[in-house]
C-alpha positions as CSV (number, residue, x, y, z in Angstrom):
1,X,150.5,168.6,49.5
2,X,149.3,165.0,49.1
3,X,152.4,163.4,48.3
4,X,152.8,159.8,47.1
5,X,154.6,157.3,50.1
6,X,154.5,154.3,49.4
7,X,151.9,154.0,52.6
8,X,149.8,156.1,50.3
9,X,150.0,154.5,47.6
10,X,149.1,151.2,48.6
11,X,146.2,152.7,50.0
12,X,145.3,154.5,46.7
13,X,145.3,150.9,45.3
14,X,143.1,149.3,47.6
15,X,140.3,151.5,47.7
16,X,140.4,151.7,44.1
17,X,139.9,147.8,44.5
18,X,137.2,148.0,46.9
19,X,135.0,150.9,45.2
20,X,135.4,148.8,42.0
21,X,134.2,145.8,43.4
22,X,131.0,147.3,45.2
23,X,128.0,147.0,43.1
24,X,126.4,150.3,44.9
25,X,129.0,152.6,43.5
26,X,128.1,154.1,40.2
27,X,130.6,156.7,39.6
28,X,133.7,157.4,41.3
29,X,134.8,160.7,42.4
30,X,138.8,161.8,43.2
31,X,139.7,164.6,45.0
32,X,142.7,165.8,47.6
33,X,142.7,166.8,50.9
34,X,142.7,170.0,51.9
35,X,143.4,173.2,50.1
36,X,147.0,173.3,49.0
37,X,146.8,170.7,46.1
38,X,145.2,167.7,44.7
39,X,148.4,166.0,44.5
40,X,152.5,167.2,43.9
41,X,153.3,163.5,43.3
42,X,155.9,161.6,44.9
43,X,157.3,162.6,48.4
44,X,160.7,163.1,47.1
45,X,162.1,161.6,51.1
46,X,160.7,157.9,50.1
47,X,161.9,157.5,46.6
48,X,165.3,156.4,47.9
49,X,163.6,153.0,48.6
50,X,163.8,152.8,45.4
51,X,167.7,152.1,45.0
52,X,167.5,148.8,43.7
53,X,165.6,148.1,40.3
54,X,163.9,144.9,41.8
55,X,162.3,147.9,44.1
56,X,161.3,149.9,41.4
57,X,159.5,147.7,39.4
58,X,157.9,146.0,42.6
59,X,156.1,149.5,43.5
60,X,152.6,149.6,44.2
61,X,151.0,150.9,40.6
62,X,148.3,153.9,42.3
63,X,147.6,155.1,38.9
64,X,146.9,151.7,37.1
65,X,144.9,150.5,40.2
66,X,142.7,154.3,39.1
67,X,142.7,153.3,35.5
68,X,141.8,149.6,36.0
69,X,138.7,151.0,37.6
70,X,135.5,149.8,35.6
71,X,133.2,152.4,36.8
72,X,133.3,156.1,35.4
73,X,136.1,157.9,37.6
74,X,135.9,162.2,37.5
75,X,138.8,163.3,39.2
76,X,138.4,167.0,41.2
77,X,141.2,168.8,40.7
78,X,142.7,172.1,42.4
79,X,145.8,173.7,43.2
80,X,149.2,171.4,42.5
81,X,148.7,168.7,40.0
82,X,152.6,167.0,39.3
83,X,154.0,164.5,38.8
84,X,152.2,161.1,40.1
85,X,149.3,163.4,40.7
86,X,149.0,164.0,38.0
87,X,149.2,160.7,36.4
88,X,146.4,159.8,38.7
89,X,144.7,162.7,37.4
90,X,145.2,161.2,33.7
91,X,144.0,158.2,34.9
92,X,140.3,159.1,35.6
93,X,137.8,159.5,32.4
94,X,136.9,162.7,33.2
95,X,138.9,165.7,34.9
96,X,137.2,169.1,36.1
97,X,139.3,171.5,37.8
98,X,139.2,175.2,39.2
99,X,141.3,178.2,38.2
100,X,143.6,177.4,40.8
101,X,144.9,173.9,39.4
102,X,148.6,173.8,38.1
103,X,149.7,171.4,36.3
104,X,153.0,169.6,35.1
105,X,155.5,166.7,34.8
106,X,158.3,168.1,36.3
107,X,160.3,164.4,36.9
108,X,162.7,164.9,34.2
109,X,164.4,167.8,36.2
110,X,165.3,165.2,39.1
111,X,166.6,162.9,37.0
112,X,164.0,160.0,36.0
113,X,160.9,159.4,33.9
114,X,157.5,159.6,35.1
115,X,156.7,155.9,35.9
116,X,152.8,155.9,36.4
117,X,152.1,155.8,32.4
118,X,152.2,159.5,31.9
119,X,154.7,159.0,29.0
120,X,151.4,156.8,27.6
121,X,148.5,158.6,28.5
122,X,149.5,162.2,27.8
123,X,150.3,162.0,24.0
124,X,147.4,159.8,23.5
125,X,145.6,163.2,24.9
126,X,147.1,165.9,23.9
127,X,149.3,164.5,20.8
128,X,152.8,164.0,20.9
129,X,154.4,167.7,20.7
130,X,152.4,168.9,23.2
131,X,153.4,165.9,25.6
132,X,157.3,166.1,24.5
133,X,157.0,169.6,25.3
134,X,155.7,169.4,28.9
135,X,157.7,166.2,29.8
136,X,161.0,167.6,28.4
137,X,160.9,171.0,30.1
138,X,159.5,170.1,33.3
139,X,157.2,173.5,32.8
140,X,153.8,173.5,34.8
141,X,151.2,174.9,33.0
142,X,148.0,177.1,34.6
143,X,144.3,175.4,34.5
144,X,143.3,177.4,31.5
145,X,146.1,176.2,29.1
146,X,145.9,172.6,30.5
147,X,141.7,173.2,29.4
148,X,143.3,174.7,26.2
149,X,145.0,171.7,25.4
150,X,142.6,169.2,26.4
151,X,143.8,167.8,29.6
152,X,141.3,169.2,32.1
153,X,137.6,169.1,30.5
154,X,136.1,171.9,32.5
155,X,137.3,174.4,34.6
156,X,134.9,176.2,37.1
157,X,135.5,179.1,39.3
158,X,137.7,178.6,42.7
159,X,136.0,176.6,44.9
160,X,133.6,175.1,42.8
161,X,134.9,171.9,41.4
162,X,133.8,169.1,43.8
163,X,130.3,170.9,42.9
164,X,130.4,170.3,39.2
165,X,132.2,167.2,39.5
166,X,129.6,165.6,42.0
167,X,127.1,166.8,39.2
168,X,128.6,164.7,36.6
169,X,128.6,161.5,38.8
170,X,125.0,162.2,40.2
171,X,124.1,162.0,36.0
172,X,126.6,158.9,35.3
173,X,124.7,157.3,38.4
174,X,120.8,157.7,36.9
175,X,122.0,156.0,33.8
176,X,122.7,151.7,33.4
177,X,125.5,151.1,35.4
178,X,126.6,148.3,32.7
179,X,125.7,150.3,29.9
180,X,128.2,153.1,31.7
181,X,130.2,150.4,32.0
182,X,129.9,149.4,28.6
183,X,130.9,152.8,27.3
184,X,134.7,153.2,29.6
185,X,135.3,149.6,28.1
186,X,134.7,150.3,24.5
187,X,136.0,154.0,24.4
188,X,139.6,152.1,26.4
189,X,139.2,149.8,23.4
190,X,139.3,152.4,21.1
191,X,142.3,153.6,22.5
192,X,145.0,150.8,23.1
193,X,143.9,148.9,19.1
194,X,142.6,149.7,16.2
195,X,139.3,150.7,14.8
196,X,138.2,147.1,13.8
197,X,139.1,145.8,16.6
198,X,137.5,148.5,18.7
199,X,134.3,148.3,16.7
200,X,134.2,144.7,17.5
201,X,134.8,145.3,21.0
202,X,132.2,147.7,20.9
203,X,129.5,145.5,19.5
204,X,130.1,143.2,22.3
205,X,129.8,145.5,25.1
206,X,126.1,146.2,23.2
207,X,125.6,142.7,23.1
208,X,125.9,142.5,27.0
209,X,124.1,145.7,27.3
210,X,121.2,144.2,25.6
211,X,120.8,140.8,27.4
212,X,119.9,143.0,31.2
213,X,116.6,144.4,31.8
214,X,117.9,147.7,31.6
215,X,117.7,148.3,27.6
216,X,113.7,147.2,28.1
217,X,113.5,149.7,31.0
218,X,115.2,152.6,28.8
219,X,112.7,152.0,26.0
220,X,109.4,151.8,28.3
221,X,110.5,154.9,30.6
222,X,110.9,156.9,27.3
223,X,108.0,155.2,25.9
224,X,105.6,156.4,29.3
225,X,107.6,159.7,29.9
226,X,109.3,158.9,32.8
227,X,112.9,158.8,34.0
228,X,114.3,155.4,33.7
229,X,114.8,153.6,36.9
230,X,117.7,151.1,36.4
231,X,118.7,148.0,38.3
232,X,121.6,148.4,41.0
């Protein structure tokens, strides 16, 4: 089922340091192993490591080290999305799933909050009624009503999401890499301040965009009629 250890996690966080910080990787594509879900969140057995606060708050952060990611992140999704998984699942940019995917919050039934910013991230997707609804009840909604509400973007037949989501990276990756870049940064702007601010965070990522020698090669491929071949 993919659950969260701690072992895991501290993985999670790594490789999302490592992919980050290799200039080769363009996009960024999340999916679980095997067949039975992408991920039901914590494993329930290691949480009682957690008895102390100094514990808690000293956890390794899997779904901020997936959000702190600069390049665009598509996360794949099937079967059992809870919990943790699917905080890490909130923490990509973009989120296809199949018709299997299920997907919920269920924490406050055992007693806690979710702790990997879904209380953050879900209103800011769904609005807040929506997210009180599924955090307060625990209920675990089917792929079609998590499209409905606007938490998964697409959902494709069983079976075919690491298709369509390898699709979406394979068009992130012929564009700029900084002007993808560029893009996450500003739209993340938009979301944690307000629109001035945004706008003037926004105007810088152009100004950054327009000092490489990938704005020149945009205008002369469209110019000769030719697909733009961008820097690494």
């Amino acid at each position: 089922m993919n659950a969260i250890t701690p072992e895991m996690a501290a993985e999670v966080a790594e490789i999302c340091r490592v992919v980050d910080a290799d200039d080769r990787v363009r996009a960024v594509m999340i999916t679980g192993a095997g067949e039975r879900a992408f991920c039901a969140g914590s494993d329930l057995n290691s949480l009682a490591e957690f008895s102390t606060a100094w514990a808690f708050r000293n956890r390794v952060e899997y779904a901020t080290a997936v959000r702190n990611i600069r390049k665009p992140v598509v996360a794949v999704i099937k079967a059992w999305v809870l919990g943790g998984g699917g905080e890490i699942a909130l923490s990509a940019d973009i989120r296809v799933a199949d018709t299997t995917a299920k997907f919920g919050f269920p924490e406050v039934c055992r007693g806690w909050v979710s702790g990997g910013g879904a209380t953050q991230m879900l209103p800011r997707l769904i609005g807040y009624g929506q997210a009180m609804r599924l955090m307060l009840t625990g209920d675990v909604i089917d792929a079609a009503e998590a499209k409905a509400l606007g938490i998964f973007e697409e959902v494709v037949p069983e079976g075919t999401s690491v298709i369509r989501a390898r699709e979406i990276c394979e068009a992130i990756a012929r564009c700029s890499a900084v002007a993808t870049q560029a893009v996450k940064a500003s739209v993340r702007a938009a979301l944690a301040g307000g629109l001035e601010s945004g706008l003037r965070y926004e105007n810088e990522m152009n100004t950054i965009c327009f000092t490489t020698q990938d704005h020149l090669e945009g205008i002369h491929a469209f110019q000769d009629g030719r697909p733009a071949k961008f820097q690494d």
